[in-house]
MIDO-197098 format. One line per field, with one value per residue (C-alpha): residue in one letter; y, z, x; residue number from 1. Coordinates in Angstrom, 2 decimals, decimal comma, padded with zeros to 5 digits. Example, Ala and Ser with C-alpha at 12.3 -4.5 7.8 and 13.67 -1.06 7.14 Angstrom:
<atoms>
res = [A  S] $
Y = [-004,50  -001,06] $
Z = [007,80  007,14] $
X = [012,30  013,67] $
n = [1  2] $
</atoms>
This chain:
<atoms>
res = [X  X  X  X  X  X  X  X  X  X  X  X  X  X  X  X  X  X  X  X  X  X  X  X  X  X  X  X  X  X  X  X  X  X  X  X  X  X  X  X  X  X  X  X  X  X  X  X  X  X  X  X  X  X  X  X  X  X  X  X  X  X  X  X  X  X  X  X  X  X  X  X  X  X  X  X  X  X  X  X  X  X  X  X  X  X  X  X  X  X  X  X  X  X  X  X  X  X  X  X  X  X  X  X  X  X  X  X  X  X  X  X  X  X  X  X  X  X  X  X  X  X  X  X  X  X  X  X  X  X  X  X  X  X  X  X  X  X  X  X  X  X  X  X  X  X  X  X  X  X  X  X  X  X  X  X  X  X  X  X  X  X  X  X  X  X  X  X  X  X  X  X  X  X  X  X  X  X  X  X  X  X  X  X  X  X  X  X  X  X  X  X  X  X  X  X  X  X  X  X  X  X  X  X  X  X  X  X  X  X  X  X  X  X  X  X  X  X  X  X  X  X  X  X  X  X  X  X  X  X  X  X  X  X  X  X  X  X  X  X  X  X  X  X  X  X  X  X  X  X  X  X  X  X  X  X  X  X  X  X  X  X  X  X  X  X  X  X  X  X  X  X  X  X  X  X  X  X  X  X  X  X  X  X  X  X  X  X  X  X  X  X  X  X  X  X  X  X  X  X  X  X  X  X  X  X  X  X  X  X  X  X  X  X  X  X  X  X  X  X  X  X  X  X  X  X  X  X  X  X  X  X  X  X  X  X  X  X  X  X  X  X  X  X  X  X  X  X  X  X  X  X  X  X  X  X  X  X  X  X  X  X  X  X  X  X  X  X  X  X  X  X  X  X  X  X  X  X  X  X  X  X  X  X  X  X  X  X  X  X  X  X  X  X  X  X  X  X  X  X  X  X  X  X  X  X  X  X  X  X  X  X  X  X  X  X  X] $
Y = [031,05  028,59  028,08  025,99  026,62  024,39  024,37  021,74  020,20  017,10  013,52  012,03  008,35  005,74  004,45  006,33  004,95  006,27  007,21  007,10  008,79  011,46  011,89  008,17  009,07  011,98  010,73  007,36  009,57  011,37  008,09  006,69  009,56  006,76  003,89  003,32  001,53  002,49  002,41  002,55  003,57  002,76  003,89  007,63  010,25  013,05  016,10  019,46  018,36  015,38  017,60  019,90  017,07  015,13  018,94  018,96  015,40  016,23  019,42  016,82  014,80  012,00  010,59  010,39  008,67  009,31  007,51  007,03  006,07  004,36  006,44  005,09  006,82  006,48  007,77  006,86  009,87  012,23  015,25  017,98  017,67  020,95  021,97  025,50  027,81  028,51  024,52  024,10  027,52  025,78  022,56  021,44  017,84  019,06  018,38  014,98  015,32  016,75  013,37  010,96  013,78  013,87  010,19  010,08  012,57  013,61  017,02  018,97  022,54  022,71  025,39  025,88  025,09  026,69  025,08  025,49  028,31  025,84  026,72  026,77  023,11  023,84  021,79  021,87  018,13  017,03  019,28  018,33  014,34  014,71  016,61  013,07  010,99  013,12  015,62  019,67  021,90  025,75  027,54  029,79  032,39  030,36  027,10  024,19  023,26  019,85  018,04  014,98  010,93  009,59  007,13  005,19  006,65  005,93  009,03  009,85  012,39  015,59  015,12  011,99  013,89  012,44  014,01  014,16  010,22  009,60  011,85  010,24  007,03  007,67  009,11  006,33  003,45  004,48  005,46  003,21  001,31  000,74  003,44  003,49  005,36  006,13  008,54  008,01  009,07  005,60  006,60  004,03  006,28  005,51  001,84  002,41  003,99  001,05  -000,92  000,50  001,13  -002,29  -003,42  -001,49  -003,39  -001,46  -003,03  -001,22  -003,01  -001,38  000,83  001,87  001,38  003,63  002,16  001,73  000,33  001,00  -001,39  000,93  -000,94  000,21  001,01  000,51  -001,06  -000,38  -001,51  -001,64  -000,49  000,72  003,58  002,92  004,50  007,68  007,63  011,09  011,24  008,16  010,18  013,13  011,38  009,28  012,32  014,45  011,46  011,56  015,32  015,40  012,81  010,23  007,34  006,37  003,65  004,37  001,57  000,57  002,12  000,30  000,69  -000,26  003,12  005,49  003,50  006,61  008,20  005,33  004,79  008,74  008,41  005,29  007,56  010,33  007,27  006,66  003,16  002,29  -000,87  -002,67  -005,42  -005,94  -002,91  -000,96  001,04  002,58  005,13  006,63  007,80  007,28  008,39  011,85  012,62  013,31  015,66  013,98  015,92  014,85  015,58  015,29  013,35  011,43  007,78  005,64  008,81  011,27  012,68  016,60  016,29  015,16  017,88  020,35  017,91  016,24  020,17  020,48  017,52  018,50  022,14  019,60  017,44  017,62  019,15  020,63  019,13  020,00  019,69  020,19  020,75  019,44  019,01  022,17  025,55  027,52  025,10  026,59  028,95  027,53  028,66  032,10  030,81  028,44  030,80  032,95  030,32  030,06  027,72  028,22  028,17  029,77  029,20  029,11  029,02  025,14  023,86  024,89  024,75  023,86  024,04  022,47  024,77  023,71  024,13  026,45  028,57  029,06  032,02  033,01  031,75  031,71  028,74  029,04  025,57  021,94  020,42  023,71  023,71  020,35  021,22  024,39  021,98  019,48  022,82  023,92  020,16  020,21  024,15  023,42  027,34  029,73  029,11  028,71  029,68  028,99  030,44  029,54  026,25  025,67  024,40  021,45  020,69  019,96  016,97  015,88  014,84  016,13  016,47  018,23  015,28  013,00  014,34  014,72  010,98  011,17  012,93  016,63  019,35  021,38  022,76  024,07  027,45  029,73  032,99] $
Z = [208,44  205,91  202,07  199,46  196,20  193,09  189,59  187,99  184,13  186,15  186,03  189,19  189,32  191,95  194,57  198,14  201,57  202,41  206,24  208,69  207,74  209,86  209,60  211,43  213,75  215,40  216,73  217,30  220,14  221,38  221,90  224,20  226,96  227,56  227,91  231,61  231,20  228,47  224,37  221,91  218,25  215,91  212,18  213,74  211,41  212,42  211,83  213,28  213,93  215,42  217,95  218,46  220,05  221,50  223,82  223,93  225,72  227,64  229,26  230,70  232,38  229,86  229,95  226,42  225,30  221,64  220,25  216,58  215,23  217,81  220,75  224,06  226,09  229,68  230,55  233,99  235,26  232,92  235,43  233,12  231,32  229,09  226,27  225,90  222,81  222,72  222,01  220,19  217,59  215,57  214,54  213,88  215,15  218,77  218,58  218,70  222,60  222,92  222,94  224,93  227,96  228,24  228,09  230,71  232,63  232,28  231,68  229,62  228,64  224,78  222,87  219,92  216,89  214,25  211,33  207,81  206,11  203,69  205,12  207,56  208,78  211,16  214,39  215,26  213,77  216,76  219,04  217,40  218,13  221,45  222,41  221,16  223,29  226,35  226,90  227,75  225,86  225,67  224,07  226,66  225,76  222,61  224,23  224,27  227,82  227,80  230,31  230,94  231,47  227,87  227,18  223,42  220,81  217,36  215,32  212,37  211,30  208,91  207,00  206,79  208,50  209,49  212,53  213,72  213,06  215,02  218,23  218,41  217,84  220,89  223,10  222,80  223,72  226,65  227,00  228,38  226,27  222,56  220,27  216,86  214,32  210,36  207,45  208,81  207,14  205,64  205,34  205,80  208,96  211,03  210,12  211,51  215,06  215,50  214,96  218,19  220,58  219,78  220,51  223,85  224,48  222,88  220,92  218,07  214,72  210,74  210,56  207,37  206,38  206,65  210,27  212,72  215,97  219,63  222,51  225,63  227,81  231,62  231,22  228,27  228,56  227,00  223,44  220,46  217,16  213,99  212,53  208,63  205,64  204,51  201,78  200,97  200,63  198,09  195,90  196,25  195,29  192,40  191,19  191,21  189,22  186,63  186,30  185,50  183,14  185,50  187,00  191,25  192,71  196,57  198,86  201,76  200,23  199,88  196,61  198,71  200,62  197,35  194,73  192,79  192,93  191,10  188,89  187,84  186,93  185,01  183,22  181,88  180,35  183,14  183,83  187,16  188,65  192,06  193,66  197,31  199,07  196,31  193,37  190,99  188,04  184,80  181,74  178,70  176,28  177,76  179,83  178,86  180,66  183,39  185,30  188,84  191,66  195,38  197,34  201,12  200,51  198,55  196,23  195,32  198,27  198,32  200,03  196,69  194,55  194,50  193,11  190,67  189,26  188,77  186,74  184,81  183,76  181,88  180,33  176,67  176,59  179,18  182,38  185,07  189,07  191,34  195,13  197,24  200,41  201,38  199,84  200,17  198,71  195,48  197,09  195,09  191,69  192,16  192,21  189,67  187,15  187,72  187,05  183,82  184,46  182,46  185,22  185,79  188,51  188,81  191,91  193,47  190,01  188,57  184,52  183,70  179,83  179,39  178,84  177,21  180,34  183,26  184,90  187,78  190,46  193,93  195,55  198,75  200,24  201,98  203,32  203,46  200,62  198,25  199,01  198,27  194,73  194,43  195,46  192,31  190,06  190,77  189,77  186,18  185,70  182,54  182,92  185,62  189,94  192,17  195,48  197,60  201,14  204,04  203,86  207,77  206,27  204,17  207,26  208,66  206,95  204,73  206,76  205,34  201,83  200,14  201,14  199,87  196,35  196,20  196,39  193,26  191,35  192,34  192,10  195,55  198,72  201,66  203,00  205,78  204,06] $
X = [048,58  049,63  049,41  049,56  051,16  050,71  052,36  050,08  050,44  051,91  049,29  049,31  050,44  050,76  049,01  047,88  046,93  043,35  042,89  040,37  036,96  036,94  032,91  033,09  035,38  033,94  030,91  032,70  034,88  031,65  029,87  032,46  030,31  028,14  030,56  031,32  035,23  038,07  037,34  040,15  039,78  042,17  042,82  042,09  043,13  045,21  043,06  042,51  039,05  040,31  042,58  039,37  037,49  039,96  040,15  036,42  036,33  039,42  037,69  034,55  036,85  037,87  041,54  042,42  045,83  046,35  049,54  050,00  046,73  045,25  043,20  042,47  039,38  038,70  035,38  035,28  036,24  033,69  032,33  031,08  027,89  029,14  030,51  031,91  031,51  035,56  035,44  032,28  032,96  035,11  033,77  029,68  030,48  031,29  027,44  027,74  028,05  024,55  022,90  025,32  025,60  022,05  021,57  024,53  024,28  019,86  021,28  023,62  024,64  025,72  027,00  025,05  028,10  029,95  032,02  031,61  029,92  028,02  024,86  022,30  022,24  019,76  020,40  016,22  016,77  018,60  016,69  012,94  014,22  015,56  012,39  010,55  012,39  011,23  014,18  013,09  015,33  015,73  018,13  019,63  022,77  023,82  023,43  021,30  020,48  018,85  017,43  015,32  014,61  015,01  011,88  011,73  009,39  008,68  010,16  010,19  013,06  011,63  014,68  017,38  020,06  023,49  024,01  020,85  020,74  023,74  022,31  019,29  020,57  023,10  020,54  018,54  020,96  020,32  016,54  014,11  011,92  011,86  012,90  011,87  013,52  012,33  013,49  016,94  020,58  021,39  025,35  028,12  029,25  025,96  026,50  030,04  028,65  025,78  028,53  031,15  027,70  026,72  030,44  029,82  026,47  023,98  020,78  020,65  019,41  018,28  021,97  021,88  018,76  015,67  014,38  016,69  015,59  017,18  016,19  017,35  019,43  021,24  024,48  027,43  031,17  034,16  034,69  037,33  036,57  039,23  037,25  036,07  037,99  037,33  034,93  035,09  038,95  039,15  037,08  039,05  042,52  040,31  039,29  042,76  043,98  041,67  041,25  045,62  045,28  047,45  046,50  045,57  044,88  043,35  044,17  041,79  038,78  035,83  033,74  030,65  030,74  030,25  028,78  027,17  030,42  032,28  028,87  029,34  033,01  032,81  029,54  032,52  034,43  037,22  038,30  037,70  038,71  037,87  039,80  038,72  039,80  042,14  040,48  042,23  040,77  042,47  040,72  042,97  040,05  039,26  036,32  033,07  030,28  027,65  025,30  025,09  022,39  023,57  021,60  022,13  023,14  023,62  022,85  025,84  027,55  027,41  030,89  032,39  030,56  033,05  035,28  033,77  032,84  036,16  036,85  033,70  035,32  037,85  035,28  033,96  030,11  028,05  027,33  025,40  025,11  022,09  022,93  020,08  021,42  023,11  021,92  025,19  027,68  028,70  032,03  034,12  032,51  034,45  037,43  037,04  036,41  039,39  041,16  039,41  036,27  033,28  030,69  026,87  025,00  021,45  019,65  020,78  022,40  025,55  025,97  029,75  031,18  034,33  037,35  040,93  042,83  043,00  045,62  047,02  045,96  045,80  043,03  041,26  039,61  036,00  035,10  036,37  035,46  036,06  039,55  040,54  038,68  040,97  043,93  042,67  042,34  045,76  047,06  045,06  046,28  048,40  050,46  050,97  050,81  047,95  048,13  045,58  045,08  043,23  044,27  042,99  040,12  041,68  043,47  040,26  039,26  042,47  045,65  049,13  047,16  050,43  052,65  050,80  050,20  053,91  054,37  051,79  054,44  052,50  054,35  053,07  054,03  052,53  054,36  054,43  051,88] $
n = [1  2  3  4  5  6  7  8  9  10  11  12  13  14  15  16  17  18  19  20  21  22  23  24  25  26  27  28  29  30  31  32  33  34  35  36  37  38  39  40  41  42  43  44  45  46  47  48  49  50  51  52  53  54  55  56  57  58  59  60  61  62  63  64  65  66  67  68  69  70  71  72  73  74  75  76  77  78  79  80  81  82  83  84  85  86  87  88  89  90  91  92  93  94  95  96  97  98  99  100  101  102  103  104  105  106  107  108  109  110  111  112  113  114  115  116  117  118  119  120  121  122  123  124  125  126  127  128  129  130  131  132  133  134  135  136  137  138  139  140  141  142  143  144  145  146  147  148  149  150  151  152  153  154  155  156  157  158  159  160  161  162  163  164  165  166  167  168  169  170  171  172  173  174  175  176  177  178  179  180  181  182  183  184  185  186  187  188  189  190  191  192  193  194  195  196  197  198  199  200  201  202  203  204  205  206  207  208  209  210  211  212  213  214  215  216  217  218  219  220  221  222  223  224  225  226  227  228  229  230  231  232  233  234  235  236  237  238  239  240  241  242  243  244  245  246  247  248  249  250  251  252  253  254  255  256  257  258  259  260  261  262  263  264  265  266  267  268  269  270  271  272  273  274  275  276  277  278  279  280  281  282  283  284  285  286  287  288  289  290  291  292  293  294  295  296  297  298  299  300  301  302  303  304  305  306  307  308  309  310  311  312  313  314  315  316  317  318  319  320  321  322  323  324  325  326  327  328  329  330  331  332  333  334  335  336  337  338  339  340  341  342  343  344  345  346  347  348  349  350  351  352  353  354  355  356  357  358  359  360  361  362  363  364  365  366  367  368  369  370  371  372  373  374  375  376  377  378  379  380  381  382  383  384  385  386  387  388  389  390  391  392  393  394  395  396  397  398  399  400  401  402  403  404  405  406  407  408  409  410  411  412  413  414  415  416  417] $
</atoms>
């Protein structure tokens, strides 16, 4: 295994290219199942997840050509309606596949998933839908065998779930009739997916709003798509910046994509500024405290929660952050305050005092998001080394992170543990 060691004090200054969101990009690769001739992505990121489904695809049948950021699918030759658990363990998006098999194929053999330990995330959402639109489903030895002709429905979803959004919405591209869908995940990514199925031939209207609407149709073509910026990376470079006192400007972001993000850092007195698709963020005054309260779009994403608690344990007064969307996604709180954060939690909200400084320390990663806030702890640490381990998980969602806080002026390197 690798690890990361950072000797912070250092502001972070200059600009960084922002890459391929890889929550668009996942389901974008698991919705080429339904095309019938080749799809190419482009602006793919280079993740571990990325690798993990480019495998899963590979093991149905799929050719898949991926050459520098551009990847080229060929469904034509897509024979296996399954997805194994040594494939599915590691990643929750490897669920994606659930709905286009069974819209392809009228049957399918899932692996229930794994992924981050951030909570439950039950996946009776997907299930509960997909049982709507006429499929029979039982969960047999840890998978989800589905099975079924796919009919449109008006549906409304118990809770606006991204996921469970995107495999209903897939499923039903190709389900006969009208499919109706309300209390849906309103995200930028789902706007990006109706965007490639529709490319493909798909009828799908309302993306990112709270109704879509799917008018079933035969059979889908190939289609080209580049794969939206990542949303939830822009923060997390925005927000390393500001937390070391420098200065970042994110290029091909869009401000559109996490507008209560930008709202709650302009709210601790940062200067943010937005021209077209380059933002940049410094606070020369300080930073001042803001409670927060995740939420699904266009409300505060809980995937940049960690991060903005970290800024917070540098900001003057008391601030504090309510986690609504997942119930286990305060890991990094431990770690935090051996660094020297001054952190409670009670129940879903997390009460943060602002502290001088903190120090460096070994610590130990637990989930995506949590380590990229360790990563931004280790930058503000004004004495002392952090070393942070089980850096898999950064590698998950943040491509060659270390590299490119070095050409921020970080101080940081990733080493063999």
């Amino acid at each position: 295994m690798d690890k990361i060691l950072v000797r912070g004090g250092k502001p972070l200054k200059g600009s960084v290219q922002i890459r391929g969101a890889k929550n668009a990009a996942l389901p974008l690769m698991a919705a080429t199942i339904l095309a019938e001739d080749t799809c190419v992505l482009h602006n793919i990121p280079c993740l571990h997840d990325i690798f993990s489904m480019d495998k899963l695809l590979a093991d149905m049948g799929m050719t898949i050509d991926f050459t520098g950021r551009s990847m080229t699918m060929e469904p034509q030759n897509l024979h296996k309606a399954e997805a194994h658990y040594e494939l599915v363990r590691k990643m929750r998006a490897s669920f994606f596949v659930l709905g286009p098999l069974l819209a392809r194929f009228g049957k399918c053999r899932v692996s229930l998933p794994g992924g981050c330990a951030i909570g439950t995330r039950p996946v009776d959402i997907h299930l509960k839908g997909l049982e709507a639109l006429g499929a029979s489903i039982r969960i047999e030895d840890g998978y989800v065998v589905a099975e079924g002709k796919l009919s449109g429905v008006n549906y409304a979803l118990d809770f606006p779930s991204v996921g469970a959004t995107e495999n209903l919405m897939m499923a039903a591209t190709r389900a006969e009739g009208v499919t109706r869908l309300t209390n849906v995940a309103r995200e930028p990514e789902i706007e990006d997916l109706a965007h490639f199925l529709n490319a493909m031939g798909a009828r799908i209207s309302g993306a990112g709003t709270d109704l879509i609407t799917i008018v079933g149709v035969d059979a889908l073509g190939g289609a080209e798509h580049i794969v939206m910026p990542d949303r939830i990376e822009a923060g997390t470079f925005l927000t390393a910046g500001i937390a070391t006192g420098g200065d970042v400007t994110v290029l091909n972001a869009k401000a559109e994509h996490f507008p209560n993000f930008l709202k709650k850092l302009q709210a601790t007195g940062a200067v943010v500024e937005i021209q077209g698709n380059k933002i940049r963020a410094h606070a020369p005054n300080g930073i001042n405290s803001v409670d927060i309260t995740t939420q699904p779009f266009p409300g505060f994403a809980t995937d940049l929660q960690a991060q903005m608690m970290v800024l917070m344990t540098r900001a003057n007064g008391v601030s504090r952050i309510k986690e609504t969307v997942f119930e286990n996604r305060f890991m990094q709180v431990p770690e935090l305050v051996r660094m020297g954060a001054d952190i409670d939690v009670d129940g879903n909200t997390a009460i943060v005092r602002g502290v001088k400084s903190l120090s460096g320390a070994p610590v130990m990663a637990s989930d995506l998001r949590a380590s990229a806030a360790l990563v931004i702890a280790g930058l503000m640490a004004q004495q002392g080394e952090t070393a942070i381990s089980r850096v898999y998980h950064i590698d998950r969602g943040y491509e060659r992170i270390e590299e490119r806080l070095v050409g921020l002026g970080a101080d940081i390197e990733r080493v063999r543990e």
